[in-house]
Every structure is written in structure tokens, then in C-alpha cells.
C-alpha positions in Angstrom: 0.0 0.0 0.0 1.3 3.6 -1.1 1.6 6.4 1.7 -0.3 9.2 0.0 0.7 12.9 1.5 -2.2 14.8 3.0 -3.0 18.3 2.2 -0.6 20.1 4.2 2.3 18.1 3.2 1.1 19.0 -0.7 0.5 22.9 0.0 3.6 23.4 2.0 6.1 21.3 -0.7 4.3 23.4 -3.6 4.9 26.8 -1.8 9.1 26.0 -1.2 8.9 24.7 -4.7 7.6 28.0 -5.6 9.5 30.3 -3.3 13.2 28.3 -3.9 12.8 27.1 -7.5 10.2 28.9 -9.7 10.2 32.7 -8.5 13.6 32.9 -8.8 13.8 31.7 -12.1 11.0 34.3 -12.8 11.4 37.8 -14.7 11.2 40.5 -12.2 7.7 41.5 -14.2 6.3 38.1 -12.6 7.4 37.6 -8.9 4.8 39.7 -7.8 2.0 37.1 -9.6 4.3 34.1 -8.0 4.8 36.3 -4.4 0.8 36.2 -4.4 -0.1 32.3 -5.6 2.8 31.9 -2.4 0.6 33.9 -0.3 -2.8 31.9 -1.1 -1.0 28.6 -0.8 0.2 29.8 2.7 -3.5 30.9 3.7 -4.4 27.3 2.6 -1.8 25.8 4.5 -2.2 27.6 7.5 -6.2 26.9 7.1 -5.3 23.2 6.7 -3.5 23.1 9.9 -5.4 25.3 12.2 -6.7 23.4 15.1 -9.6 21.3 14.4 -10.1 20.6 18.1 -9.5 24.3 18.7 -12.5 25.2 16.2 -14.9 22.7 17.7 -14.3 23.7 21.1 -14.7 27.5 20.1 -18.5 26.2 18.6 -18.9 24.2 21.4 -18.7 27.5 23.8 -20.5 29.3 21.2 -23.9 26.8 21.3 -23.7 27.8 25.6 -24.0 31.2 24.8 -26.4 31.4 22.0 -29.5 29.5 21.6 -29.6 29.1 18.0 -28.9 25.8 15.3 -25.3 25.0 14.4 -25.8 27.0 11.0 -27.0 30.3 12.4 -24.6 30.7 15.4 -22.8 33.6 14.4 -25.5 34.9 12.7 -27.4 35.2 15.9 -24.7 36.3 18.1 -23.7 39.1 15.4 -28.2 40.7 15.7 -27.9 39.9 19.7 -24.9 42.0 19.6 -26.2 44.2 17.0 -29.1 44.6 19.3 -27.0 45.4 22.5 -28.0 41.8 24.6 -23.9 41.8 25.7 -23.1 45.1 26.1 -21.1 45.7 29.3 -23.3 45.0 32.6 -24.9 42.5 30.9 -24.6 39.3 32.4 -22.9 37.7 29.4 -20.3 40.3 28.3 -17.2 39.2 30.0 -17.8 35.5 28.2 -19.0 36.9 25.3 -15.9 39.5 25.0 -13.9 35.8 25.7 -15.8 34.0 23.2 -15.0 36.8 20.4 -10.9 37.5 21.5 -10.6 33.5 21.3 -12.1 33.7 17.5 -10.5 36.5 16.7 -7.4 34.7 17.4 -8.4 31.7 15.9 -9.1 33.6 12.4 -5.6 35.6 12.5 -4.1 32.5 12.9 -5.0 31.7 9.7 -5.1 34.7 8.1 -2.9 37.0 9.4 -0.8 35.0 11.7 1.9 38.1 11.6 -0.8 40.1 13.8 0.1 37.6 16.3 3.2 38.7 17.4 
């Protein structure tokens, strides 16, 4: 039986490929297209990687706090914000204000991971 890479493996050999061999082999008039197809492949990577377990848990907190189905949980947190239900003094704005710093984290992790630091 053949070992087949996963995802990650694939998108992070096909970004050094591209970074080490292809861009510099590039006219100057193209490393900018490369430099971005680097970029998107890192986003996927990063995506691919992120914390499964991390992401459930985050939903997981999420259905606690708002009574809504699986498909409409930030939807309904976004109107109960919208509509002031966790503004400070309210009983949930401290776990709320948690909730959203945890996702915001969880998003720049993949996106942005440089806002990290």
C-alpha cells in the first residue's frame, strides 16, 4: 500500500517549490503574480492546519451562549450583539468579550498569523 501525502504536506512542498525554485527563475515583471499564488497557498496551509479541536471547542462555547442551530450561530450572536443583549453590565459580556478574543485569534491564525506577534 502507497503512503499518500495529505493536504498540508502537498501545500507546504508546492509553496518551497515555488518560493526556492520557480520565483527565482522568474522575470522581475512576474514575482509579484508568483509572491501572491505563495501567499494563497500559505492561507491554505495555514487553514489546513489550524486546530480542528481548537475550532470545535470555540463552537462548542459558542452553542452555551447562543440559543440558536449550528448554521445560524454567528449569525445570531452578530443581531444579539447588534441589538445590544452583551453590552457591558450585561450578564454575558465578560464570556461573550472571551468567546469573540478567542475567535478573533483563531481567524488571524489563519489569516494574518503576523498580527500575532
Amino acid at each position: 500500500m502507497l503512503e499518500k501525502p495529505d493536504a498540508a504536506n502537498l501545500l507546504a512542498t508546492a509553496r518551497s517549490l515555488l518560493m526556492e525554485d520557480i520565483l527565482p527563475a522568474l522575470p522581475p515583471e512576474k514575482s509579484i503574480a508568483a509572491r501572491m499564488v505563495a501567499a494563497a497557498i500559505g492561507l491554505a496551509l495555514r487553514e489546513a492546519t489550524a486546530g480542528q479541536e481548537w475550532q470545535q471547542a470555540l463552537q462548542q462555547r459558542l452553542r452555551g451562549l447562543v440559543a440558536a442551530p449550528d448554521s445560524r450561530l454567528l449569525q445570531c450572536l452578530s443581531e444579539e450583539i447588534r441589538d445590544g443583549l452583551h453590552d457591558p453590565g450585561a450578564a454575558s459580556h465578560a464570556e461573550i468579550a472571551h468567546w469573540l478574543h478567542d475567535y478573533a485569534r483563531l481567524r488571524a491564525t489563519v489569516s494574518a498569523p503576523k498580527a500575532l506577534l
